[in-house]
C-alpha positions as CSV (number, residue, x, y, z in Angstrom):
1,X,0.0,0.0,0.0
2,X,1.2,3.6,-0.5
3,X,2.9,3.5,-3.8
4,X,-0.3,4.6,-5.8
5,X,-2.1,6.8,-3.1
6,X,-0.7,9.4,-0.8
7,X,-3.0,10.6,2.1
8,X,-2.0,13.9,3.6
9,X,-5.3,14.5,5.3
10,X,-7.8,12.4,7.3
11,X,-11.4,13.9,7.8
12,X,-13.2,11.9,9.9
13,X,-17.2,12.7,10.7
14,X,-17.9,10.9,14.0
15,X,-21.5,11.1,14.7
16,X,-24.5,12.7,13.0
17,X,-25.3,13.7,16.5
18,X,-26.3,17.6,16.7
19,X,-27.3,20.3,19.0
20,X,-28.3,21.9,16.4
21,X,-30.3,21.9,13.2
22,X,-28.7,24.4,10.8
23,X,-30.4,25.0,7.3
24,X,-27.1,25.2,5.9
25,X,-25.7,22.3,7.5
26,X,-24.1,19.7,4.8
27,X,-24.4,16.5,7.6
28,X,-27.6,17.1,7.7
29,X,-28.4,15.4,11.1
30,X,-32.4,15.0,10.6
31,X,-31.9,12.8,7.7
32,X,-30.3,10.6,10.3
33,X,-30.7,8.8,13.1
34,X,-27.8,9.8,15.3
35,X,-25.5,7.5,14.2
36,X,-22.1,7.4,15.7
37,X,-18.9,5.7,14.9
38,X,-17.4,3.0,17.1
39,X,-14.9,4.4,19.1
40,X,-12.6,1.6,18.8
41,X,-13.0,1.1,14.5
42,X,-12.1,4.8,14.5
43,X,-9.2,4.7,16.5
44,X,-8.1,1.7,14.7
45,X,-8.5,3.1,11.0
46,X,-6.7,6.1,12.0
47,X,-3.9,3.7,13.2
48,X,-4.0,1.7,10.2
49,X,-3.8,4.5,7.9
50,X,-1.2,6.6,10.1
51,X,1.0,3.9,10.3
52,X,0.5,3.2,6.1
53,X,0.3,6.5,4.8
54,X,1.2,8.9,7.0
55,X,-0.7,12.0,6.7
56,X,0.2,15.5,7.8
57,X,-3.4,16.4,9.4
58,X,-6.3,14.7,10.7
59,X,-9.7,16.1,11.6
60,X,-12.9,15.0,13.7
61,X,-16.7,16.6,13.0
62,X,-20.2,15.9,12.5
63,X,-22.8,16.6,13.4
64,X,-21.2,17.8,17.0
65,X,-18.3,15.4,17.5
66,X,-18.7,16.7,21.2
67,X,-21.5,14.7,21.5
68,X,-19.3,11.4,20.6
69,X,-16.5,12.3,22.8
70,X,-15.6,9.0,23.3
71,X,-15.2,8.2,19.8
72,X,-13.5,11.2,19.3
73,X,-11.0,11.0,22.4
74,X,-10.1,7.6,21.0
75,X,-9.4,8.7,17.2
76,X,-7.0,11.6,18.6
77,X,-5.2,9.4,20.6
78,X,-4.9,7.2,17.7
79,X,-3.1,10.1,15.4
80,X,-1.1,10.9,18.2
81,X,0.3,7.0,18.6
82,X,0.5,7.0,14.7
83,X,2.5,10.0,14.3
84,X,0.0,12.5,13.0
85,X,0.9,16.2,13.5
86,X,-2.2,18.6,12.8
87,X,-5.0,17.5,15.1
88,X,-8.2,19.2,14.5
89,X,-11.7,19.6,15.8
90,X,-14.3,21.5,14.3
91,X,-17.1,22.2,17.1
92,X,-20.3,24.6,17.1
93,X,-18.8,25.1,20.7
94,X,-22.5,24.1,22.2
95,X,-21.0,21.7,24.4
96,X,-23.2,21.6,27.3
97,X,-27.2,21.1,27.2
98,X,-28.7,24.2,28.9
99,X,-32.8,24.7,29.3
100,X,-34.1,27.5,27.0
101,X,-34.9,30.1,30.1
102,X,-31.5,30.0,30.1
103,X,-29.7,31.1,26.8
104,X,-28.4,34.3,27.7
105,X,-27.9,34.0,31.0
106,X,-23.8,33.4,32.3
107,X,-23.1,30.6,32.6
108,X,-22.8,28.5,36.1
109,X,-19.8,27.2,38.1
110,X,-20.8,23.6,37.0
111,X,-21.4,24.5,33.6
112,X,-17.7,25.9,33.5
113,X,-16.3,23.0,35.3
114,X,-18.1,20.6,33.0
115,X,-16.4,22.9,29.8
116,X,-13.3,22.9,31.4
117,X,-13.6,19.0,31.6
118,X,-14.3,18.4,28.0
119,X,-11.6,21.3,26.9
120,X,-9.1,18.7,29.1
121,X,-10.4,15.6,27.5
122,X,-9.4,17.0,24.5
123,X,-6.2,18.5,25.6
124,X,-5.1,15.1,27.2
125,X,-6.0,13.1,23.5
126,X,-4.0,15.4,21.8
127,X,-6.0,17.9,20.0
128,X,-3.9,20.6,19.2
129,X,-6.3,22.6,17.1
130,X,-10.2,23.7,17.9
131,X,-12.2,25.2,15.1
132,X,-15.4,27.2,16.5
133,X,-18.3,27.1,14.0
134,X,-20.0,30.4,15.1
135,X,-21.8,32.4,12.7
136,X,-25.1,33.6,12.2
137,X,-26.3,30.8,11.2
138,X,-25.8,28.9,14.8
139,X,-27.9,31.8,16.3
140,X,-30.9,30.4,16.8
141,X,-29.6,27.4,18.3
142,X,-26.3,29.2,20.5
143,X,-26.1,31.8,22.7
């Protein structure tokens, strides 16, 4: 394998899982039904392909891959074991489920410590890049 194919890139959706329900979205979560990949398949592919090819950069999405940490924990560690440089996550940044009443309101001291928590599962896999999906088209659904 290799001497035909070179894979600089890995872009990996985890879950059609979402917080959300963006018009412009191009997973398109309502046409699914939540489906998520298995945490250990991903980390294994990643490995597989890592250790074959390579590649430069991977990245994890959906949906909102927050909502499969697992799966995505395991797929960063992966890269990191199989030499992958660039890891990315793209997240609408919703990552905590907070009642309507409450949108605009600041958040509170567990809802920060449960942030921070994710932000360190993250941290600890070996993401070293977040990508914030925030634009107006999240507003409805964000605060």
């Amino acid at each position: 394998m290799g001497q035909y194919l070179q894979i600089e890139r890995l872009e990996i959706i985890v879950t059609y899982r979402c917080n959300s329900n963006c018009s412009h979205c191009l997973i398109q979560p309502h046409m699914h039904n939540g489906e998520t990949l298995d945490p250990e398949w991903g980390a294994n592919l990643v490995q597989l392909i890592g250790k074959e090819y390579h590649p430069y950069s991977i990245m994890t999405f959906g949906g909102e891959p927050i909502l499969a940490l697992e799966t995505t924990v395991a797929i960063h560690k992966a890269a990191v074991n199989a030499g992958i440089i660039h890891r990315q996550i793209i997240t609408n940044g919703n990552w905590i489920t907070r009642p309507k009443n409450k949108k605009n309101h600041p958040l509170t001291s567990s809802e920060i410590n449960e942030m921070k928590s994710i932000a360190q599962s993250l941290k600890d896999a070996g993401v070293n890049d977040v990508e914030l999906s925030l634009d107006a088209f999240h507003e409805e659904y964000l605060d």
